[in-house]
C-alpha positions in Angstrom: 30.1 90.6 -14.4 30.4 88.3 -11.3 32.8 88.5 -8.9 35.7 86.6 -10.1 35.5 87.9 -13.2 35.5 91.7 -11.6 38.7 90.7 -10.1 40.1 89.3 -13.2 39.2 92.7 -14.9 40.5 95.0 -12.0 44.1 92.5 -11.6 44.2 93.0 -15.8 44.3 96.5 -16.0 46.2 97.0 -12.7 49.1 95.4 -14.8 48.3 97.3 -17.6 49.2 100.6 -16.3 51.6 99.4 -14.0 53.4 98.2 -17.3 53.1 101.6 -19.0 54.4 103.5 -15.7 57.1 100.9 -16.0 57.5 101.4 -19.8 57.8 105.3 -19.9 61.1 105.7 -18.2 62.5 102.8 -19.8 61.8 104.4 -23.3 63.9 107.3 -22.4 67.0 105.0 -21.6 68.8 103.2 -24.7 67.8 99.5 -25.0 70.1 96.8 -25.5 70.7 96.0 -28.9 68.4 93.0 -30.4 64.8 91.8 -30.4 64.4 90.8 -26.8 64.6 93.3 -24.7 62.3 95.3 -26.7 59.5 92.2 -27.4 59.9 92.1 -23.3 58.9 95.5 -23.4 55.9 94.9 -25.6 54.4 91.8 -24.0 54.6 93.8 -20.5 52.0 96.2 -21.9 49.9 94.0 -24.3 49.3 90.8 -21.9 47.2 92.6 -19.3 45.4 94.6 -22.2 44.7 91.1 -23.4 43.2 90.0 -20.1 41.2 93.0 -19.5 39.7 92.6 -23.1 39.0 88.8 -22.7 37.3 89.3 -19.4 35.1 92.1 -20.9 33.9 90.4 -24.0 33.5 87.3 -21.5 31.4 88.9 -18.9 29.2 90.9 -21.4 27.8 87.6 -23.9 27.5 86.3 -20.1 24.6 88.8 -19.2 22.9 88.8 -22.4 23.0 84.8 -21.9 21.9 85.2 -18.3 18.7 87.9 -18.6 15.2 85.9 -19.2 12.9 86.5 -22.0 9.6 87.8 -21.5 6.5 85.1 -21.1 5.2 84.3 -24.4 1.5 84.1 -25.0 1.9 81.8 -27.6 3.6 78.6 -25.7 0.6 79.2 -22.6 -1.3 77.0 -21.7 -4.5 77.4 -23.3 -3.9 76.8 -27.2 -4.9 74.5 -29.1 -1.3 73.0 -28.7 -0.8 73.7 -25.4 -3.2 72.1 -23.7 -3.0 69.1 -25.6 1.3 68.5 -25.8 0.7 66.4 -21.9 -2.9 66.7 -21.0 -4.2 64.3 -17.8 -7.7 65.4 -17.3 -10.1 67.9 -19.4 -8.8 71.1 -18.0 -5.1 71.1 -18.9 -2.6 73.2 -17.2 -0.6 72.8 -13.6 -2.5 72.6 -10.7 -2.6 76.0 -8.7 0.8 76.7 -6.9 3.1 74.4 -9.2 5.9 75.9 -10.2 6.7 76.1 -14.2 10.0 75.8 -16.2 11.0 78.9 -15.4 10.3 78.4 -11.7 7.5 80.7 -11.2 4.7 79.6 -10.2 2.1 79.3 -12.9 -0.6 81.9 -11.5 2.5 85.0 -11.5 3.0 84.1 -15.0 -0.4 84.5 -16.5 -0.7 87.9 -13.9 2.4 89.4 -15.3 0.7 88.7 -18.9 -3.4 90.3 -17.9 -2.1 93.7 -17.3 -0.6 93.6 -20.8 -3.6 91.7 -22.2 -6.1 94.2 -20.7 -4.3 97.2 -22.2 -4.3 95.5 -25.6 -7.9 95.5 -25.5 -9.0 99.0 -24.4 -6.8 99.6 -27.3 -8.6 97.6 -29.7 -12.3 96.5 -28.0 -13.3 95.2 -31.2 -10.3 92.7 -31.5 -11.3 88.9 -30.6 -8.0 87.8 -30.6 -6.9 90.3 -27.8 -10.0 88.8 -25.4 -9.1 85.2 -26.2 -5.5 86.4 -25.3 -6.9 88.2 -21.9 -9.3 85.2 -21.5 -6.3 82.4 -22.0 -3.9 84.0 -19.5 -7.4 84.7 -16.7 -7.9 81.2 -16.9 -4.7 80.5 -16.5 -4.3 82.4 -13.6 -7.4 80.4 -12.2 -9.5 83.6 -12.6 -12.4 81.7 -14.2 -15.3 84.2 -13.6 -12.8 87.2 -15.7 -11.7 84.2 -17.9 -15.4 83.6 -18.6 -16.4 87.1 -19.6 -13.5 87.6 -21.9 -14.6 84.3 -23.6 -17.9 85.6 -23.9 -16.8 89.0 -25.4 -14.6 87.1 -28.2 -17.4 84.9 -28.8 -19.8 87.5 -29.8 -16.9 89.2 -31.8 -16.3 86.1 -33.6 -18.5 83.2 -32.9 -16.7 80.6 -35.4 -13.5 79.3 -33.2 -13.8 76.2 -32.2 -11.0 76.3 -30.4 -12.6 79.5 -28.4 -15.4 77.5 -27.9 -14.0 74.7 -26.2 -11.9 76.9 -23.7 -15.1 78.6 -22.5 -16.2 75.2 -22.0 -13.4 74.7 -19.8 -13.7 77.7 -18.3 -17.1 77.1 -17.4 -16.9 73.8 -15.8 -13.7 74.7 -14.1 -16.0 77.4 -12.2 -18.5 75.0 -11.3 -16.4 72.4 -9.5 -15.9 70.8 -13.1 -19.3 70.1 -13.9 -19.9 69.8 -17.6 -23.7 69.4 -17.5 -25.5 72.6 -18.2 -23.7 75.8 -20.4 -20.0 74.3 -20.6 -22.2 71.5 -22.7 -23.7 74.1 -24.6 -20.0 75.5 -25.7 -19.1 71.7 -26.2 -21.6 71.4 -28.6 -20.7 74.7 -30.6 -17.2 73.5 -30.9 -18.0 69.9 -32.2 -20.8 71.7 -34.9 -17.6 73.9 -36.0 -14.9 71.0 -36.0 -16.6 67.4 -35.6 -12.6 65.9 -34.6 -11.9 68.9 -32.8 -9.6 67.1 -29.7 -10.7 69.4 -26.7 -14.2 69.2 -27.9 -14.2 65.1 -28.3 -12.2 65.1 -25.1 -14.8 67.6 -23.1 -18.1 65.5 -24.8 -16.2 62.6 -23.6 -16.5 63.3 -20.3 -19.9 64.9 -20.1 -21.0 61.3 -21.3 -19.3 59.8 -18.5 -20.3 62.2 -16.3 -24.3 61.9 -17.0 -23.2 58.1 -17.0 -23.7 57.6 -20.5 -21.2 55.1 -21.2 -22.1 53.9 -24.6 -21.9 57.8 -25.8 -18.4 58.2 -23.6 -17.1 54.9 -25.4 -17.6 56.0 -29.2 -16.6 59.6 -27.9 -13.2 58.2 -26.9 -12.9 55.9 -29.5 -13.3 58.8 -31.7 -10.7 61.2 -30.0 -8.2 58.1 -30.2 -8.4 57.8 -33.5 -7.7 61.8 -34.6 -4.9 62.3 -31.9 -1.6 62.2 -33.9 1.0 59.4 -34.1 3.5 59.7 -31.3 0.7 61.6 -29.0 1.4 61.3 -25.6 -2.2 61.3 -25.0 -2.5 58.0 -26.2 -2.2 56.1 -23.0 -4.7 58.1 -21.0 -7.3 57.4 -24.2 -6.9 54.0 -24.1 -7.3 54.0 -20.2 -10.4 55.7 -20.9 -11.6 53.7 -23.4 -11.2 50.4 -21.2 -13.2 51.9 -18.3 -16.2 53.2 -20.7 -16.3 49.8 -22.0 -16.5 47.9 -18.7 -19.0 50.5 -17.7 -21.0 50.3 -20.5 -20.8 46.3 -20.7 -21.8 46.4 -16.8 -25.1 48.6 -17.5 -26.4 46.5 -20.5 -25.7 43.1 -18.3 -27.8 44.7 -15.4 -30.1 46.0 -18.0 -30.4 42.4 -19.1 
């Protein structure tokens, strides 16, 4: 209840007992014969009731309108859909210090979220799904070297998640100043043997091409990702950005080449 509605509420049932101390001598004495005197009598008592009521029923729906849900797990950054619903770069997510939807920043989030994810797996070690959950929220977080473990753990649980696959990859180039040469391109490779049109994956080989400068490779690798991204994406911009640079790079090296 806020202040003006307090004040309401306290005004209200001021009234309403002023109108009952009012009413109680007045019921001893003989009214006046006919309806009005006696419907004043009645609308003295129930108007402020009716006020107090209003501004209670008002004030409670308020609060329950007012108080924030929990962070879900499921709309983080890190699935399959979340990382791919406005993704700029290979490693989706707000840059460190930006500020969600909800205003906090993005790294408070995912903290509030470990301490529940780390209990849910000393519950249940054996549980993939609980370290992919841990491993989302640590990345998330920008913890890389803990999101890197609990991708590792989850991976040896259940080795066949593409999608699991493809965040380590992230995870690993993210702690190595974004460097997709070496391991991460060993988890790139594990998720495109599981899903061939995997998006992450084709995004993430993508850019190793064009980061070992093999433009050719990067420009069937985009070309590939553009056509499995769904109608309406709003990736589709970026792709085609991508596309036009690996093909001016790769025209460029066959002309020297020449």
């Amino acid at each position: 209840m806020n202040a003006m509605s307090a004040v309401i509420f306290l005004s209200g049932a001021a009234a309403a007992v002023a109108a009952v101390a009012m009413l109680i001598p007045i019921r001893s004495q003989v009214l006046r014969p006919g309806p009005l005197p006696r419907l004043a009598a009645a609308l003295a008592l129930v108007v402020p009731l009716l006020v107090v009521m209003l501004v209670t029923v008002k004030s409670g729906s308020g609060s329950a309108e007012s108080s924030e849900l929990p962070v879900s797990l499921a709309a983080s950054p890190g699935t399959a859909e979340g990382d791919w619903s406005s993704v700029a770069h290979a490693f989706g997510g707000l840059p460190p210090g930006r500020a969600s939807d909800s205003g906090a920043p993005v790294e408070q989030r995912a903290e509030m979220s470990v301490a529940q994810m780390e209990a849910a797996t000393r519950a249940a070690p054996e549980n993939p799904a609980h370290w992919l959950a841990l491993a989302q929220t640590q990345r998330l977080a920008r913890d890389y070297p803990a999101a890197i473990k609990a991708y590792a753990t989850a991976l040896k649980l259940d080795d066949r998640n593409a999608d699991a696959w493809a965040d380590y990859a992230d995870a690993l180039a993210s702690a190595n100043n974004r460097k997709l040469e070496g391991e991460p391109a060993k988890a790139i490779a594990h998720a495109l043997a599981l899903d061939p049109k995997h998006l992450k994956g084709l995004w993430l080989a993508a850019s190793l091409d064009m980061e070992l400068r093999r433009y050719s490779e990067a420009l069937g690798r985009w070309q590939q990702l553009r056509a499995a991204l769904p109608e309406g994406s709003p990736d589709a911009t970026i792709i085609d950005a991508n596309i036009a640079e690996a093909r001016g790079l790769a025209a460029g090296g066959r002309a020297s080449g020449g």
